[in-house]
Every structure is written in structure tokens, then in C-alpha cells.
C-alpha positions in Angstrom: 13.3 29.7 21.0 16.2 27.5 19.9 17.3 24.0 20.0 20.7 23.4 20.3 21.3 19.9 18.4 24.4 18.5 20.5 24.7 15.4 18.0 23.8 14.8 14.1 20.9 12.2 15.1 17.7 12.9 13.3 15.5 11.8 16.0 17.2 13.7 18.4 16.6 16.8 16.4 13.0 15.7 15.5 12.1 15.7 19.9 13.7 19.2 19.8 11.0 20.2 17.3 8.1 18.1 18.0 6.0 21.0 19.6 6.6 23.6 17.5 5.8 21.3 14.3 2.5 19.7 16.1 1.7 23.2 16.5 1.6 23.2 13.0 -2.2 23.4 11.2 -1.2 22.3 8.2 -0.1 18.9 7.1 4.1 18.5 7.5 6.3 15.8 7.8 10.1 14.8 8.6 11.6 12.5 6.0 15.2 10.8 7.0 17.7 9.9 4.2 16.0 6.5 3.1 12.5 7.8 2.7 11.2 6.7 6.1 8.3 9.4 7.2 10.0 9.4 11.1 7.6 12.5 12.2 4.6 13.3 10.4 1.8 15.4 12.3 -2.0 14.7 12.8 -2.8 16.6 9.4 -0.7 14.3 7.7 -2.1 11.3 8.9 -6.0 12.3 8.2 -4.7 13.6 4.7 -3.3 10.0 3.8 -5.6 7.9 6.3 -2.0 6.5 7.4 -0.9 5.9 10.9 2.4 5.6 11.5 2.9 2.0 13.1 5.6 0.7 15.6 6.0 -2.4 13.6 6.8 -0.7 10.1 7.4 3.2 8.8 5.8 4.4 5.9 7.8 5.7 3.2 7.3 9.2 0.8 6.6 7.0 -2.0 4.2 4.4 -0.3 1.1 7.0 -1.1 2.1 8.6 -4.0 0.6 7.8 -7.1 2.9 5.2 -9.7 3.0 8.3 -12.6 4.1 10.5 -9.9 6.9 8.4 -8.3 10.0 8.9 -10.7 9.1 12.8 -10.8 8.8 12.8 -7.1 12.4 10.8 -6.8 13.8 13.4 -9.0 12.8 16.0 -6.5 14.1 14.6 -3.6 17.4 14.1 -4.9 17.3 18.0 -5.8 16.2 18.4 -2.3 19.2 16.2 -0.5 21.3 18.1 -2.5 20.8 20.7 -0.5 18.2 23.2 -2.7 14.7 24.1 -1.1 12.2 22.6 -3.7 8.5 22.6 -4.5 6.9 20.1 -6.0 2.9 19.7 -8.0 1.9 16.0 -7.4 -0.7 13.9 -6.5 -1.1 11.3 -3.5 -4.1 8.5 -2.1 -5.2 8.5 0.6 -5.6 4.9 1.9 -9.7 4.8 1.0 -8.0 5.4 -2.6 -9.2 8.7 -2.9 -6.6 10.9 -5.0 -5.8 14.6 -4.1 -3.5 16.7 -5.8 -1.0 18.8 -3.5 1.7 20.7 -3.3 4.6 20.1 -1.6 7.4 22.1 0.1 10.2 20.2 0.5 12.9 22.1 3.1 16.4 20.5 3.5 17.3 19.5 7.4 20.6 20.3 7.8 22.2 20.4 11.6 26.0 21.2 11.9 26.2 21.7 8.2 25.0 18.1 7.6 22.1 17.5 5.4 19.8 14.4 7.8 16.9 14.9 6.3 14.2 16.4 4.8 11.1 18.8 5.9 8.1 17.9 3.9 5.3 20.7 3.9 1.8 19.8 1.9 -0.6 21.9 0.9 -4.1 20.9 -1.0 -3.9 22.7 -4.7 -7.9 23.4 -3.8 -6.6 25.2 -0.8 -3.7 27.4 -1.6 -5.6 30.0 -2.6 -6.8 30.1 0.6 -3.8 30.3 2.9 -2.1 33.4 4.1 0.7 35.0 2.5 2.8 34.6 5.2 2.7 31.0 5.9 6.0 30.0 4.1 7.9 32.5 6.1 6.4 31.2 9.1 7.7 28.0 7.9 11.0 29.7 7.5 10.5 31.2 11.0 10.4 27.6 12.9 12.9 25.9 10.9 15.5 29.1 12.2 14.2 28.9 15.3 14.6 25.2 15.4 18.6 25.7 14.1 20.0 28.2 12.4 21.2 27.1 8.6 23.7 29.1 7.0 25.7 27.0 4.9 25.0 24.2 2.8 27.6 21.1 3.3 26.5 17.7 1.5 27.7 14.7 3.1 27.8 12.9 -0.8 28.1 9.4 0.8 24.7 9.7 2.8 23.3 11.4 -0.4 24.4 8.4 -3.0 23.1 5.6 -0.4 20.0 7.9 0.4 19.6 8.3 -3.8 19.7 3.8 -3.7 17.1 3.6 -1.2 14.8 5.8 -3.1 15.2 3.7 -6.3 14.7 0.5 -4.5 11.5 2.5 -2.4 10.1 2.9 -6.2 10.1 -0.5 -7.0 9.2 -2.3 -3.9 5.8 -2.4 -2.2 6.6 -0.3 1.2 4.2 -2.6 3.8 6.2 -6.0 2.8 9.4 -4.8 1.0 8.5 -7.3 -1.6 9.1 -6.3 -5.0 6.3 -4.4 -6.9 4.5 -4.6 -10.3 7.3 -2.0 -11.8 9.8 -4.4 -10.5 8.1 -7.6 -11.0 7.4 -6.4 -15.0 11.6 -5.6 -15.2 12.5 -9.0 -14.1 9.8 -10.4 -15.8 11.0 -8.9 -19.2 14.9 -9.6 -18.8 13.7 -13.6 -17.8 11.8 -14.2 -20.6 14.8 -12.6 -23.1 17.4 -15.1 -21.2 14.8 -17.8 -21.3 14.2 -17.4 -24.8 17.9 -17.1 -25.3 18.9 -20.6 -24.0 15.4 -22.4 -24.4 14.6 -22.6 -21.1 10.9 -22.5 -19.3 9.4 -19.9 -16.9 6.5 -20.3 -14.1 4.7 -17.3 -13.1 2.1 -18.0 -10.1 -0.6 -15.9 -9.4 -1.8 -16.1 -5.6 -4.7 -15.1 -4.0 -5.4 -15.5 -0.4 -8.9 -16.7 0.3 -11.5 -14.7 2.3 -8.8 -12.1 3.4 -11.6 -9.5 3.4 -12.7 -11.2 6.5 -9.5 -10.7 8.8 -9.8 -6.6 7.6 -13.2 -6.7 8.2 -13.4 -8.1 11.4 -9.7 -7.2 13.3 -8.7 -4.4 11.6 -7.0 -3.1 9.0 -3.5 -3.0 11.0 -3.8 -7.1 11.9 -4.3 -7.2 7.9 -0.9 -5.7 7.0 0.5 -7.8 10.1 -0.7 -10.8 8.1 0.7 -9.2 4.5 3.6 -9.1 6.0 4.3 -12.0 7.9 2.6 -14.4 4.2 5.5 -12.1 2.5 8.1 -13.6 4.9 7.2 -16.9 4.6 6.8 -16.7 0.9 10.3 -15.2 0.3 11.9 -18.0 3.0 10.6 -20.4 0.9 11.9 -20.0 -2.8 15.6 -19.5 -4.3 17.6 -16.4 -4.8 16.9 -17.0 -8.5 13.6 -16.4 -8.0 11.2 -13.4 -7.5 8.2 -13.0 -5.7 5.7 -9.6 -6.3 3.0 -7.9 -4.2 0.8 -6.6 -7.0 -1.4 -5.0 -4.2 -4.3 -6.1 -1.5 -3.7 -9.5 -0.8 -2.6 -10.6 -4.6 1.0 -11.8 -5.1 3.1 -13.0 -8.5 5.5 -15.3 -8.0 8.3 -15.7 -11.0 10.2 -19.1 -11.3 12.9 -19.3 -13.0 14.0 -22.3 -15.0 11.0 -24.7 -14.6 11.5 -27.6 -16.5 7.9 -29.5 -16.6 4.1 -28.6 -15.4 4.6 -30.8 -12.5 7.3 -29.1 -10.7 5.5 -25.6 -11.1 2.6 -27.9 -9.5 4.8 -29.1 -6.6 6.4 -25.6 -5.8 2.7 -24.2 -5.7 2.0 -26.9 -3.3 4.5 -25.8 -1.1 3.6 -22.5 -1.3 0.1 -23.6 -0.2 1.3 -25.3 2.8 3.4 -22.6 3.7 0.8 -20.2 3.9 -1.3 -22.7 5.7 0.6 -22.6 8.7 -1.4 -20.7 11.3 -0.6 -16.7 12.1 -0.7 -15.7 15.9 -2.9 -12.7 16.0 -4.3 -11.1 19.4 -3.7 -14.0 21.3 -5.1 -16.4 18.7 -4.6 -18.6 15.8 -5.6 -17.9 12.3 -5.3 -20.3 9.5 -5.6 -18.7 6.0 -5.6 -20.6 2.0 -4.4 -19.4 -1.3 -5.7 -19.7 -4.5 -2.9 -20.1 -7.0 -3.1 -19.6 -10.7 -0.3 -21.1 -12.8 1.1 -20.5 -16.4 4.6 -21.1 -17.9 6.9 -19.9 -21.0 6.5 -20.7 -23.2 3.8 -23.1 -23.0 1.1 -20.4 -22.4 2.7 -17.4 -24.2 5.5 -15.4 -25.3 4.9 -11.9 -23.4 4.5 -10.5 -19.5 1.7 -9.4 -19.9 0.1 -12.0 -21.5 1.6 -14.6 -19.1 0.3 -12.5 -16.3 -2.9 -12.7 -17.3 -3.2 -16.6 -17.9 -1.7 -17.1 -14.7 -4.3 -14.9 -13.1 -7.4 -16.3 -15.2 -6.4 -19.6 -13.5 -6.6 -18.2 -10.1 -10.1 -17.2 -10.4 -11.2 -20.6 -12.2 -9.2 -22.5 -8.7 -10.6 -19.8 -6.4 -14.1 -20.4 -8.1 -14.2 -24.0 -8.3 -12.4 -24.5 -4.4 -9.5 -26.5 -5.9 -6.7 -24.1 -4.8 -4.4 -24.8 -7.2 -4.8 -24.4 -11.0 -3.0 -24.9 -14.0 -4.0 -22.4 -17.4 -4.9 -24.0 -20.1 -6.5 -23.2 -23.5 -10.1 -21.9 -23.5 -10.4 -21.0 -20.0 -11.3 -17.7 -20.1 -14.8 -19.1 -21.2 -14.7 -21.2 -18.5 -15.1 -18.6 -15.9 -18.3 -17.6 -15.0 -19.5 -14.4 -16.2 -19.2 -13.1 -12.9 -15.9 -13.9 -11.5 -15.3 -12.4 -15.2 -16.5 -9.0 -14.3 -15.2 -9.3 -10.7 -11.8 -10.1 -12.2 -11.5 -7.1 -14.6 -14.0 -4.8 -12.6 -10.4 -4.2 -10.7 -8.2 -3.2 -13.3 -11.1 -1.0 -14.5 -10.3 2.2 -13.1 -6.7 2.2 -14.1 -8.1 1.3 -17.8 -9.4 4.1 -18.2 -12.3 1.9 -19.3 -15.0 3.6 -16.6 -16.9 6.8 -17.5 -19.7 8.8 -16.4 -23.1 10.1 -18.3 -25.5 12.7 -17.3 -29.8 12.5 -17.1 -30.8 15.6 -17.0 -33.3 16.6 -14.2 -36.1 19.4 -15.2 -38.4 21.6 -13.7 -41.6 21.6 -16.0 -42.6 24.8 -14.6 -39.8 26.8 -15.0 -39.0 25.1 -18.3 -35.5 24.5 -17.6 -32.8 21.8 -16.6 -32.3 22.2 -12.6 -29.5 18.8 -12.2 -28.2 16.2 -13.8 -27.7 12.7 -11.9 -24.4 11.0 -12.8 -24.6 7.0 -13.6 -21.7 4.9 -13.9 -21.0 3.3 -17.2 -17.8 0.4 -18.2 -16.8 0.0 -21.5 -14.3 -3.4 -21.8 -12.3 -3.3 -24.7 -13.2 -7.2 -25.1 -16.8 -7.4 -23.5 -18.3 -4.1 -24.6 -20.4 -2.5 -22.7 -21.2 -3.9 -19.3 -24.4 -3.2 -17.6 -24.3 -1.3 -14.6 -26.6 -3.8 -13.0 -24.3 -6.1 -13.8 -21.3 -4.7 -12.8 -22.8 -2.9 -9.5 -23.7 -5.3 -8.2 -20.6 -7.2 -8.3 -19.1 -4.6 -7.0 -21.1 -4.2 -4.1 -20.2 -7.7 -3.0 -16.5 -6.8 -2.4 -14.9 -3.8 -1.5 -15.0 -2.3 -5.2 -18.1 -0.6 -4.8 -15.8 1.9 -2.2 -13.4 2.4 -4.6 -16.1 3.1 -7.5 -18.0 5.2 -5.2 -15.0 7.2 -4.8 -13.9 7.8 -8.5 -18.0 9.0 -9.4 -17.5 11.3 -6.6 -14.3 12.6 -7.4 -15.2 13.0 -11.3 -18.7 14.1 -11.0 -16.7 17.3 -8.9 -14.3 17.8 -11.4 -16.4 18.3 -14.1 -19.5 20.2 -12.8 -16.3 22.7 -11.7 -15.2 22.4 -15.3 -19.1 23.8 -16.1 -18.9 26.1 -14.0 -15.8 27.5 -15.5 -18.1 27.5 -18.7 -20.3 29.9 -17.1 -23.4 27.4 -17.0 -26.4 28.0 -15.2 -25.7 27.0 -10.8 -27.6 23.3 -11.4 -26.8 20.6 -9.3 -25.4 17.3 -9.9 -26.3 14.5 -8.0 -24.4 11.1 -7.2 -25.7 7.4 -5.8 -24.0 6.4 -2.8 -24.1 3.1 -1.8 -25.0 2.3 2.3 -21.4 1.1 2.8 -20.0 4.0 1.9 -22.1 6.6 3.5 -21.3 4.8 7.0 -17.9 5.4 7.0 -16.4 7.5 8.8 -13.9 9.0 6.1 -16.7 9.6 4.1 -17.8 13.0 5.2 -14.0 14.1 5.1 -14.0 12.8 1.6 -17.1 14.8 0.1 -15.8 18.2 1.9 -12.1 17.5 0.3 -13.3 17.1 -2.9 -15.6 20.2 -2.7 -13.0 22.0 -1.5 -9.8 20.8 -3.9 -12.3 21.6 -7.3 -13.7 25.1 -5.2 -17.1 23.9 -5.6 -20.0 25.0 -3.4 -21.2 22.5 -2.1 -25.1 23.4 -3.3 -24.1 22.0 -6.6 -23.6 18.7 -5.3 -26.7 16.3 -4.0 -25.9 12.7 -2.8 -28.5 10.3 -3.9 -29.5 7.1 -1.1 -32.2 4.4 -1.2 -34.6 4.1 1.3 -32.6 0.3 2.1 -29.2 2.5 3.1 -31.3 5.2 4.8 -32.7 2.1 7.0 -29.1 0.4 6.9 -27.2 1.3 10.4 -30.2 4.1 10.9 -28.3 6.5 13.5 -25.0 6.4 11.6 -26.4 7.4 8.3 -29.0 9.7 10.3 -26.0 11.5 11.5 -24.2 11.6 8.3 -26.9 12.8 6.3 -27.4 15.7 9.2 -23.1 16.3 9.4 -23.5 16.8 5.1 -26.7 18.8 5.1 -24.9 21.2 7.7 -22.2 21.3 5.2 -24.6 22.6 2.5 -24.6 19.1 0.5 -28.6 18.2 -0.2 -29.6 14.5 0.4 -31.9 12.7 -2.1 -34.3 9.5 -1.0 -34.1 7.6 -4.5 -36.5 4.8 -5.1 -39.1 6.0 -2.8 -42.1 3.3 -2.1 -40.5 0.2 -3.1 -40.6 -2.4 -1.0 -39.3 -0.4 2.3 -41.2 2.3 2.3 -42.2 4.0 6.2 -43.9 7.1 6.7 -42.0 7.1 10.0 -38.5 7.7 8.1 -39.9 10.7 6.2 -40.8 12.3 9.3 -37.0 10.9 11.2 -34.7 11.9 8.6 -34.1 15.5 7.1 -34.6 14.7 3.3 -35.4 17.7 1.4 -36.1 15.9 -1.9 -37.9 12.1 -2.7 -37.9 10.7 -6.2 -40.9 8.8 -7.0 -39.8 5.1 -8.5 -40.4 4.6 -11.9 -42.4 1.5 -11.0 -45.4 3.8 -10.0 -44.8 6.4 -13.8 -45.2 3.0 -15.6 -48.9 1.7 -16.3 -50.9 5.2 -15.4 -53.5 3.9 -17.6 -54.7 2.0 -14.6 -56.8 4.2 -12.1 -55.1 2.2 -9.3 -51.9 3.4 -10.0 -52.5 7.0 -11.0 -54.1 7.2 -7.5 -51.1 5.7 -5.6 -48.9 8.3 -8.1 -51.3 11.0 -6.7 -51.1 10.1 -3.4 -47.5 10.0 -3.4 -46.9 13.1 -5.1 -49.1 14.5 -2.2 -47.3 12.8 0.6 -43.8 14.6 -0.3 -45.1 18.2 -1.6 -47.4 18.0 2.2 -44.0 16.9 4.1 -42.2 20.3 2.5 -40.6 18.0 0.2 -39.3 18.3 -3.4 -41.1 15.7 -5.7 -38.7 14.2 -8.4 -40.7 11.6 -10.6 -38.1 9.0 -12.5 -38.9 7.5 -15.7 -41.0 9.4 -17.3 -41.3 8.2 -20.9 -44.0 9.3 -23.0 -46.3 12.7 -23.5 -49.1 11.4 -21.6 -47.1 10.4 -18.3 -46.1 14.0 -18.8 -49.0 15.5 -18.5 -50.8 13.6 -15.4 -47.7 14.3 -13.6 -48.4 17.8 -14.7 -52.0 17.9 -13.8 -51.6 16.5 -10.0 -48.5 19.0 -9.0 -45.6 16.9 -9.8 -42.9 19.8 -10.9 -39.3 17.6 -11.6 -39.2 15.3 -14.0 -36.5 12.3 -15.0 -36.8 10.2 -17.5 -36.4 9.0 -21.4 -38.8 11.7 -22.3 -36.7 14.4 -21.9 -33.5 12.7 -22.7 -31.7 9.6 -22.2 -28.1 9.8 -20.2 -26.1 11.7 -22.4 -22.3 12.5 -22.6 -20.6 15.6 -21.0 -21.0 17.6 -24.5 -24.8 17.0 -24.8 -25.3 18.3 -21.3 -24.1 21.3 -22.5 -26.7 21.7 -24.7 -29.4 21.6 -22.2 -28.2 25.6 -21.5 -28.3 26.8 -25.4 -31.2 29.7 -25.3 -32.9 27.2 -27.9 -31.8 24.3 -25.5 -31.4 22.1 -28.2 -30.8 19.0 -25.8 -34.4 19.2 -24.8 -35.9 19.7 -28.6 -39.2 21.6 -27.6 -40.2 18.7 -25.1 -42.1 21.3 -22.9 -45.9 21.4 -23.8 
């Protein structure tokens, strides 16, 4: 079948091709000069968890990840030039999950004009998997679409197409605000002039107040309707001098230039205050949102970007904390923050730090002598801090939308590195991850787990996800169904903390659990007959309910043993080892297993 293209309109070639592209099972997009996504298929959208919305388009860059952008700008240059181009790189998704892909990139050219570009993405997990013939199939729609036989570059399109792919890379693609990359030039070259000819600089950190609660409650699409109309008012509302930053969410920096005293950086954050006051029409009502503004100035508070950055965001938090809205930095503050809008504050940046890791417990079978999983728990190291508790920090986290993204990085490393076991040869033991009860009820979650098995070729057997018995009674027939969706999908489901507090006979029998770990609460204090009886009991409860029996926290020789003596086969705890790093795990598999030094009697 062909298309004849009577005109060199994109669209109008795109509507030629819509069905044979929607056809299409794998993820493919159509790309115009500028960067703008103007087709993408269903694939697309549930690979990026991006819609395509009438009051904005997307752009190529929007979900790549930052190391990835000036390669990927390279490539599409190549592309526009008129050469058919692959390209290794990774992109989130917008739950923050990152996948690495491959990507086709096919030059659309119609009357010897280059309009566009075909983008084709395959999963690096998958490729493996996918026929041998599915590029030339490729190659078969895009003939039978239009035939291509010459290659004639329009270099005019090309060079403003080549500018609007620079300015994509260093503006935020919802608001068209600059972004950090941008932000941290102009930043830089301001500070060199201001230093220069003596001058002062204002950098204003802005938070808007409970914007969780607009997401939450209308929608993630009336959120970035907000984003952007706070960006419009915000950039209506300062001088051409002067540059204003979405650093992400709902944080913005604003740079002014030129600031001669404290008190006009106090009035201009005032304004910006009442500005964003004003209310925001939104499904037929009104909405009135506040800011929290953090201010610091050059060179007052500092010499460098960074550091200037930081004060002015340190302030935020102490005006967001204390409900005063608009705060100056000064000397010490950092110690007046509380230790928990701390955390909160650098939990974010945590991930991109590098500062996050995981470490492994091993869990044994005492009969079989031998290490049959290992649970993964989260650990933060701040360069400043130290170590952080994960009580600490989980629990912040699990107030805001953090836990999601943490949830997501344990998942996505725990994968990666049992596959990198496996690629060591290691004996098929599981390793098992905590999932918190607002993850597990979303519905991207199940996609998530079966990408991630699927991009590091793991089976899914090696992977158990680890709930409380509060998620498993948190939204009951959501996680119910989930739990059934993953254990069709091969993925084992763990009850953690069993018998504390919410304990219900009822939910053993409702929900498909093939494993329980007893608490720790009931290991400790076995000297007392009351306790080794409700341990007994317990142990009894699971093993007659065709359960698995894991016991946590078991610390010395002589919990060892009663657990022994009344049927209790997997073990956790301090007595075999403490969380180790990824190198000690391997010891667990030496034929002397040296990681668990003879701990079998």
C-alpha cells in the first residue's frame, strides 16, 4: 500500500501512516525538526508513562537521562543529516524508573525533503528476543509509506532544527523555563561579571507549599497545568536581566542580577509571593497556592554556584518549616533545621549522589546447611552526616513521595546485581526486596517488576517481594490482586513482620502467601516459657497453612537451637551474619562457605 504525500507537511504524512505504525508492537515514535514527539504509539506511552497532551508536546529529550542528552543530540543531528542511526541510551519513565534501550532512528524524508525523524525503541533486555526480521519490516512500512531514494538536506531546516535541540537540552520541556544545566551556565558567567565590577547577586530558591496535594487529589495532568501557568507568571514578573530555573517537581531558582541590598531581594521575593498567590482556575474552580522562598546573595553568603545554591535552599526549608514564607540565609542555619527537614532535604539529592547503597542478610536453611536468599536493605551514607539510619531516613521518605522513588532504585539494583551473580555461576538463591504499601498499589508497579526482570534476563523465581501485614491490610483487594497478578508472574510474595500488632488468621487463609517471617520480637527473650510457646505456636500456624517459616533475628546458639528443635527450617539473623556487602555474599557459596564460619551445629 502507498501513500502519496501531495504536500511536505509532517502531519499530513504522519495521518497517511498512522495505521500501519499503530500496527506496530513495538514502541515507535515520529519526531518533527524541533524535537516535538507529534506521533508516538501506545508502546511508547506505557514505556515512558507519558501521554501526549493537547496543551503541550513532549520533546525526545524531556525523558532522557541528563548524561545521555548531549550524546543523544549528537545523534540526531547525524540523523537529520540524512544517515539512518542507532543509538545505546537510557530513558525514565515518569515513575523514575530508568531502562536502557536502543534506538533506531530512520530519517523521514518526502519529496527528497528531510521533515522528520522515525524513532524505533527497543528494551536492551529484549533484543535478544526479537525476530531477525523486524528491522526490515521496519524498512518494509517506511517504503510502503513513501519510497526514499535520494537524500536532499534542506540545510536551513537542519541548522534551526540543530538550535532547537540545544535550547531542548537546556530548558525544562513542561514549562520551557530554563533548567539546572542552564541555570548553573548563567549562574557561573554572573558571578564572573559580578565579581568583575563588584556588584551583588540574589539567588531565590522557591518551593510551592503542599503541591503534593493538587497531584494527589486532581491528577498529575492539572499538576503540570499549574507548573506551567506558576512558570508564566513567574517569568512575567522579573526583567530580561534576569533568569528564572525549574530545577524539577515543583522547585524553582530564581537568579537576580545586580541586587544592591538584602531588602530589595526581600521585596522582589514578596512579589513573587503575591504573584503566585493569585488563584489558578482548575476544573471549574479556584485554587490558591504559597511559596516558600529561600534567599542568599554574592557575595554576602559565598563565592560559588553551588554553594550559593545551597544557602538559598537551606533557607527554604527553615521558611517552609517555621511557616514564614520568606527567608533570608544566614550564618549557622544549617543547625537550625531540624534534623528532619535535614534528611528530607538531602534524602532528594541522594540518589543522584551516589550516596545510597544496598547490603545483603543472608537467609539459610538449617537443614540443608546452605544460604537459600538474601534480603536487600537500604543503606545512606552522607558525605557530612555519616551514616544515616534507615529508620530514620525511611521513614521520612515514606511521608513524601521519596519512598516511590527509593523503592524503585532497591528494585532496579537488587536485579542488576543478583543477574551480575548469576553471571558468576552462583547457586539459583533468591533475593528478596521490602516494598512499601504505596508502592505495591500502583498500577505501574506490576509493569515495573516484569521490566526490570525482563531488561537484566532474570527469572523471575530469583526475586521475592517482601510486605508487612499493615500493606497487605492497606487497600485489601488492590494489593490482593497484585500480589495474585506477581505470583502468576513467578515472583514469590513474603508476609514480613508476622504477629505484630495486626496479626488475623483470616488474612493467612485470604491471601496467597507462600512464605511468613516470624518477627524478631517473638526470637528475643526465649528464656521465658510464654514466649517459646507463642514461637511454637507460630512456627506451627505457618508450616500447618503450607507455609514457609522464616524466623528474623536470630542471635545467639541457643535461639538456634529451639528454633531447631520445634521445626523452624530458615533462619535470619546476626547469628549467621550481619548485612554484608556484595563481595561477602559471595562468600556464602565458597565449598568451605567462609561467610557462614562453621555456624551450623
Amino acid at each position: 500500500m502507498r501513500y502519496e504525500i501531495k504536500n511536505s507537511d509532517l502531519s499530513t504524512f504522519v495521518e497517511g501512516c498512522k495505521p500501519l505504525l499503530l500496527a506496530i508492537p513495538y514502541p515507535c515514535y515520529v519526531m518533527d525538526l524541533e524535537g516535538s514527539i507529534v506521533f508516538s504509539n501506545e508502546a511508547v506511552q506505557e514505556l515512558t508513562g507519558c501521554e501526549r497532551h493537547p496543551d503541550y508536546q513532549w520533546n525526545f529529550v524531556s525523558f532522557l537521562e541528563e548524561e545521555e542528552i548531549d550524546k543523544s543530540i549528537e545523534h540526531i543531528n547525524t540523523v537529520l543529516k540524512g544517515e539512518r542511526k542507532s543509538i545505546q541510551t537510557k530513558i525514565r519513565n515518569r515513575n523514575g524508573h530508568v531502562i536502557d534501550v536502543n534506538i533506531l532512528s530512520i530519517p523521514v524524508k518526502v519529496d527528497g525533503v528531510i521533515l522528520g525523524i522515525y524513532g524505533y525503541i527497543t528494551s536492551t533486555a529484549n533484543e535478544k528476543n526479537l525476530s531477525p526480521s523486524t528491522t526490515r519490516n521496519w524498512d518494509t512500512i517506511i517504503s510502503g509509506i513513501k519510497r526514499i531514494d535520494q537524500i536532499v538536506v534542506d540545510s536551513t531546516k537542519r541548522k534551526k532544527a540543530e538550535e532547537k535541540l540545544t535550547y531542548l537540552a537546556f530548558h525544562d520541556s513542561l514549562t520551557g523555563l530554563p533548567n539546572r544545566r542552564k541555570l548553573d551556565h548563567e549562574l557561573h558567567k554572573t558571578l564572573n561579571e559580578a565579581k568583575e565590577k563588584k556588584m551583588k547577586v540574589g539567588v531565590l530558591f522557591l518551593d510551592l507549599d503542599r503541591f503534593k496535594y493538587i497531584n494527589d487529589s486532581l491528577g498529575h495532568k492539572m499538576g503540570d497545568k499549574v507548573l506551567q501557568v506558576i512558570a508564566e507568571r513567574l517569568k512575567g514578573s522579573l526583567g530580561s536581566e534576569d533568569t528564572i530555573s525549574r530545577q524539577g517537581g515543583d522547585e524553582f531558582v530564581i537568579l537576580l542580577n545586580n541586587v544592591n541590598t538584602k531588602e530589595e531581594l526581600q521585596e522582589a521575593a514578596a512579589k513573587i509571593n503575591r504573584i503566585i498567590a493569585e488563584p489558578i482556575g482548575l476544573l471549574g474552580h479556584e485554587y490558591v497556592l504559597n511559596a516558600s522562598i529561600g534567599m542568599s546573595i554574592f557575595p554576602d553568603h559565598g563565592y560559588e554556584a553551588e554553594g550559593l545554591i545551597q544557602k538559598a535552599d537551606q533557607a527554604m526549608y527553615l521558611a517552609k518549616e517555621s511557616g514564614v514564607g520568606i527567608q533570608s540565609y544566614e550564618l549557622g542555619m544549617a543547625k537550625s533545621l531540624s534534623r528532619k527537614l535535614l534528611l528530607e532535604q538531602y534524602l532528594h539529592k541522594a540518589i543522584e549522589k551516589n550516596e545510597l547503597y544496598l547490603v545483603y542478610q543472608p537467609i539459610v536453611d538449617v537443614y540443608g546447611k546452605q544460604v537459600i536468599g538474601v534480603e536487600a536493605l537500604l543503606r545512606w551514607q552522607h558525605p557530612v552526616l555519616g551514616a544515616i539510619s534507615p529508620g530514620e531516613f525511611i521513614e521520612i521518605a515514606e511521608e513524601s513521595d521519596l519512598i516511590i522513588k527509593l523503592s524503585n532504585w532497591v528494585l532496579e539494583t537488587a536485579c542488576r546485581q543478583r543477574k551480575i551473580w548469576t553471571d558468576m555461576n552462583l547457586p539459583p538463591f533468591y533475593v528478596s526486596i521490602n516494598v512499601p504499601a504505596r508502592q505495591i498499589n500502583l498500577e505501574s508497579f506490576l509493569e515495573s517488576v516484569k521490566d526490570t526482570l525482563a531488561r537484566h534476563e532474570l527469572p523471575a523465581k530469583l526475586l521475592k517481594i517482601e510486605i508487612t501485614e499493615r500493606t497487605a491490610m492497606t487497600n485489601v483487594q488492590q494489593t490482593l490482586h497484585t500480589i495474585k497478578e506477581l505470583q502468576d508472574k513467578g515472583v514469590d510474595i513474603i508476609l514480613d513482620d508476622f504477629g505484630v500488632g495486626y496479626s488475623s488468621i483470616s488474612y493467612l487463609v485470604q491471601y496467597p502467601f507462600n512464605t511468613i517471617k516470624i518477627d524478631k520480637s517473638f526470637i528475643e527473650g526465649l528464656e521465658n516459657k510464654n514466649q517459646r510457646s507463642v514461637c511454637r505456636t507460630l512456627v506451627a500456624m505457618g508450616r500447618n497453612l503450607g507455609m514457609n517459616v522464616v524466623a528474623e533475628g536470630v542471635e545467639e546458639l541457643e535461639q538456634y537451637q529451639f528454633l531447631c528443635s520445634i521445626g523452624c527450617h530458615n533462619m535470619q539473623g546476626y547469628y549467621f551474619s550481619r548485612p554484608t556487602s556484595v563481595e561477602m555474599v559471595e562468600t556464602f557459596f565458597t565449598p568451605e562457605q567462609k561467610g557462614l564460619k562453621g555456624k551450623f551445629k
